[in-house]
N, C-alpha and C positions, 0 to 999 in steps of 0.2 A: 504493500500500500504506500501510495508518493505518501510526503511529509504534507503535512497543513496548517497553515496559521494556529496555534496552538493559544498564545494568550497576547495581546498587546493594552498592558497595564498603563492607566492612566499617568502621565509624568506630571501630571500636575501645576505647578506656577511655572515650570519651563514653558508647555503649552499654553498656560493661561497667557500667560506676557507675550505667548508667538501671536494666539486670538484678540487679546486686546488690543494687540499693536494694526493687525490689519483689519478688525472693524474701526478702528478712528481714522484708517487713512483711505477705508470707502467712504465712510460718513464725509470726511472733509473732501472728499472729491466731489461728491453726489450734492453737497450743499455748496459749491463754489457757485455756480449759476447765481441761484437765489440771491446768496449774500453779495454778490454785486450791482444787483440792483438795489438794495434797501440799505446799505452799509458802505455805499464809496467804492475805493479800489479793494480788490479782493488781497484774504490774507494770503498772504505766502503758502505755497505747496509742501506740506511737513515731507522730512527727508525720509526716505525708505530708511529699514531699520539694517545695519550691517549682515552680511550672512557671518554665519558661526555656525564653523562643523561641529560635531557631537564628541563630548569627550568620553570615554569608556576606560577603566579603570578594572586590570584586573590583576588577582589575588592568588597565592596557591593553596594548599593543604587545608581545612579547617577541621578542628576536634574540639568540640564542647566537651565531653564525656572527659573527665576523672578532676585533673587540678584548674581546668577553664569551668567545671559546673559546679564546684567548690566556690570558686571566685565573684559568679555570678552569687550564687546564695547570699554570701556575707559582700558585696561592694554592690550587688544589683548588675542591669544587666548593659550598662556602658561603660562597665570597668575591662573586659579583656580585649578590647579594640581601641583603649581610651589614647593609645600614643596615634593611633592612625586614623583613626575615624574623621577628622578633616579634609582629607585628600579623599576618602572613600566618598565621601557627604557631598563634595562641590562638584565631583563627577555627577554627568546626565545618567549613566549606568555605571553600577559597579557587579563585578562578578566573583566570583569566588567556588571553590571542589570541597564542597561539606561535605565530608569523611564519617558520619556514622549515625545511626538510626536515631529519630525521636519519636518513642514513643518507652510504654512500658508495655509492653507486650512481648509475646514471641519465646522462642528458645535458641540458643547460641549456638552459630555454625560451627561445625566441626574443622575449624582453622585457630592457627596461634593466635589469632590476635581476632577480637570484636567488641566493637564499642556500641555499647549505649547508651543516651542521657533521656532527660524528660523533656516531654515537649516543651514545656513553657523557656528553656533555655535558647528556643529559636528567638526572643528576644534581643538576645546579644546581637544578633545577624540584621535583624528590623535599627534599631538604635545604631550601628554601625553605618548604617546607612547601604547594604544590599539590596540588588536590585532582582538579580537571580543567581543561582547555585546550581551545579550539575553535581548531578548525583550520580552518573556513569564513572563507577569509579569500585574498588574491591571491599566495602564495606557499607554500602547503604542497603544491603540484605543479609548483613551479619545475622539479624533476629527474626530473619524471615520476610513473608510475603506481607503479612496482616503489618507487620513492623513498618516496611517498607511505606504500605499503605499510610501507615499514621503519617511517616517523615514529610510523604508529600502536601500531603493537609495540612498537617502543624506548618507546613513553609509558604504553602498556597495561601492560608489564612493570614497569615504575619503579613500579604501585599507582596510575595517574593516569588518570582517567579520560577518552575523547575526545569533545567532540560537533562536530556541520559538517563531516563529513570520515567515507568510510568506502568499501568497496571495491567498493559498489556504491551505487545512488540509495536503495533501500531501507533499508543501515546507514547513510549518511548522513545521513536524516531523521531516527533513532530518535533519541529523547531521553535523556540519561541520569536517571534519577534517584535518587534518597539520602534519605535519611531523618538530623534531626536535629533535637533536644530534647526536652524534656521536658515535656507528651506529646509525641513524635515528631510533625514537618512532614514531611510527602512532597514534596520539592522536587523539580520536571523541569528541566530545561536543552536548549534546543536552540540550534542553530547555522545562520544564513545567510552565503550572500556574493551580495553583489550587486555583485562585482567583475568587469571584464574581465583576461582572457581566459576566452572561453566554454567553450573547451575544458577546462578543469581544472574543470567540472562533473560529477557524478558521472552516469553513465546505466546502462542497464539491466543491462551485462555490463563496465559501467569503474568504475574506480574515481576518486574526484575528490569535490568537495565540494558542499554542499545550497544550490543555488540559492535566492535570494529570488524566486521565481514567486510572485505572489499567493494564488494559490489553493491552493498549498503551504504556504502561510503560515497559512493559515485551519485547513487539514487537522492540519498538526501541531501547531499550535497548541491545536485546537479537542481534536484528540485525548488531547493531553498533561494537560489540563485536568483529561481524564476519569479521568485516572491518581492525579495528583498534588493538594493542598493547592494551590501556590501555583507559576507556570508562568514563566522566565526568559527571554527571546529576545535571545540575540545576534546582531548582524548587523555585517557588515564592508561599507560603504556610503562614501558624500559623496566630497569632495574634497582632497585634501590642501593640507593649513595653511591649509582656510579655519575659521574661526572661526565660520561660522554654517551650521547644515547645510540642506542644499538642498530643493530641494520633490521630491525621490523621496527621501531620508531621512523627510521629514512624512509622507511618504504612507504609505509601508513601516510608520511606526513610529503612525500614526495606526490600519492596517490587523492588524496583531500588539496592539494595544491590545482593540481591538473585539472582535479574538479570543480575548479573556481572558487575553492577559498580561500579566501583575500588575507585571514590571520589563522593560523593552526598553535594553540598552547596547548601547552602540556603538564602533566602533574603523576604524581608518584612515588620518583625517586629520591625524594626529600630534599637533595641539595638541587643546588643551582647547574644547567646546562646551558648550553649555548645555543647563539641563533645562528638562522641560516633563512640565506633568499633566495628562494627557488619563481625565477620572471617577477612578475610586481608582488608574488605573497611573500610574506616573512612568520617563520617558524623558529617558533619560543619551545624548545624540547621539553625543560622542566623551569617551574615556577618555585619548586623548592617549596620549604613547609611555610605556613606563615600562624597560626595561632594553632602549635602543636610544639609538644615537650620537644625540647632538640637540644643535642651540643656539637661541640668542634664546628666542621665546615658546615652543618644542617645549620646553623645560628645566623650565616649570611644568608639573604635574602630580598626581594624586592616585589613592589607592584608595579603593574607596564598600562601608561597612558598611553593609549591606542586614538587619535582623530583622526579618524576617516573622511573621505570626500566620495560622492556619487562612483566618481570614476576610477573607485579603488585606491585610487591616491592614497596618500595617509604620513602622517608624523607619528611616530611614536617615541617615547620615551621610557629607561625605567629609573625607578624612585629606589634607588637601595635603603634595604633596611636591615635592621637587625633583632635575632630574639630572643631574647633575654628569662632563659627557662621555659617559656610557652606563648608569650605577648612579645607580639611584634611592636616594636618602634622604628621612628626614622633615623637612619644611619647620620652620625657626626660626619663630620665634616673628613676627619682620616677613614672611615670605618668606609664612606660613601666611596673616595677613592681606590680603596683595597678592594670593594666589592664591583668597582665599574674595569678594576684592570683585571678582576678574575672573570668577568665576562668576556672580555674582550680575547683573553687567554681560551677559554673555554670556545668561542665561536672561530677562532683562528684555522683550526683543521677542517672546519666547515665549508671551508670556499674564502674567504672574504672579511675585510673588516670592514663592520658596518657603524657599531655605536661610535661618535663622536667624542671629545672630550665630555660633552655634557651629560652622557648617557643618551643620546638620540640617533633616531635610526628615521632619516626619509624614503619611504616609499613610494613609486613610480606609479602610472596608472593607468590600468590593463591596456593588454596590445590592443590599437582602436579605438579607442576611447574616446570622447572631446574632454573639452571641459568643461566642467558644470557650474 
């Protein structure tokens, strides 16, 4: 089944100020006549409003569950995003890979590791300022299907939208999409895992998350294309704490390129990887953890401001950070450097160097394209 418009959640005073701005400058046009008759010379023609692409803001790893749902209890629930929630808040979309079930429910997969917390902890994520979460990833069916179920409700409720995850194979593929700036980008989002266990893939009467299958990748990809301006794929893939991603990361994120997505990130392997530009897309292998227990090189970290244009175009940026036992903050001023030349190290075998001294990366825009 192709992908389908899935949710496009209100933005609220972005829009409201796009709508108020172009009812007052019909009104003032629509009443220039009149007022020149009964009022002298007519007033001046108010200035069209700048365009402004859409900023997008995104995140890696997220785990409420053990010393973040501790944290929330006793500080509430804007204390484990409390160093970064500015940069996450003034973005038009912010995204992020919530890593474990909300709900109480369920019984615990037969794997080393499964997390759960309570629902009300989706808080932290609301108050942080999140827009949506993929949940294609190797632990949002740790406690099952019924668990699963809760996670997406508790996150749909909170105003957050989900993609990679859905209660059957078909909402699972569906991409979300959103509209933001001025003129409005039709941004899509979808979600992979190309995680084991297989079981917590979603199938025709289960519920579970959007396999990376190749030719699923192509469909929804190819589909979302058809939908939106400019098309995101997240996939949860590679190996944990390696530093350079593997040849089924290249391939997956070579294969989602081809297919017309414009940014491919990535999540998983705890630390940081490098990028790589395969034609106008740019591919982020790993986003490293960002509010999860971490030491040594898992500690470095960053968010990637992504502004897009119609024509794929796009600046990006990333924001190094660091984590300080399980909360992320913004990287000092040394700390910022050390982690923009471990990027720079890490994308090197890649092809190309692409971040600037500033940490920025400009991207081209698609072969054919104009300008918009």
């Amino acid at each position: 089944m192709s992908p389908s418009v899935a949710q496009i959640p209100n933005l609220g005073p972005l829009r409201a100020r796009s709508r108020a701005l172009s009812t007052a400058w019909l009104t003032a046009v629509l009443l220039l006549p009149l007022l020149a008759d009964c009022a002298g010379p007519p007033a001046p023609r108010p200035t069209p409003s700048r365009e402004r692409s859409p900023t997008i803001v995104f995140a890696g790893d997220i785990l409420l569950a053990g010393r973040a749902e501790r944290l929330i209890a006793e500080k509430g629930p804007s204390a484990p995003f409390a160093d970064v929630s500015a940069v996450l808040a003034e973005a038009d979309l912010a995204v992020g890979n919530l890593e474990c079930s909300l709900s109480m429910r369920g019984t615990a997969a037969d794997k080393k590791f499964t997390f759960r917390v309570n629902p009300k902890t989706v808080a932290a994520l609301s108050e942080a300022g999140f827009d949506v979460v993929t949940l294609a990833n190797n632990h949002a069916v740790d406690y099952g299907q019924a668990a699963l179920s809760d996670t997406i409700g508790a996150v749909t409720d909170a105003g957050i939208a989900v993609v990679g995850a859905g209660e059957d194979a078909a909402s699972a593929r569906q991409p979300v999409i959103l509209e933001a700036g001025d003129p409005p980008v039709r941004i899509a989002l979808l979600g992979f895992s190309n995680m084991q266990p297989t079981s917590f893939y979603a199938g025709r009467n289960r519920a579970g998350t959007n396999p990376a299958h190749p030719d699923a990748i192509r469909e929804c990809i190819s589909a979302a294309g058809r939908q939106a301006d400019v098309v995101v794929a997240l996939f949860h893939w590679g190996d944990e704490r390696s530093s350079s991603p593997s040849a089924s990361q290249r391939q997956l994120a070579y294969l989602a390129a081809d297919a017309g997505a414009d940014l491919i990130i990535g999540g998983h392997p705890h630390v940081l990887q490098g990028f790589e530009r395969r034609g106008h897309s740019l591919i982020a292998y790993s986003m490293g953890n960002f509010l999860f227990p971490s030491r040594g090189e898992c500690r470095t970290t960053m968010m990637l401001r992504y502004t897009p244009q119609r024509d794929g175009r796009a600046r990006v940026e990333a924001i190094p950070c660091v984590i300080d036992g399980f909360q992320p903050r913004l990287a000092d001023e040394k700390e910022r450097a050390k982690c923009l030349s471990r990027l720079r190290k890490l994308s090197a075998p890649l092809g190309e160097e692409l971040l600037d001294a500033g940490g920025r990366i400009a991207l081209p825009p698609r072969s054919g394209s104009g300008s918009t």
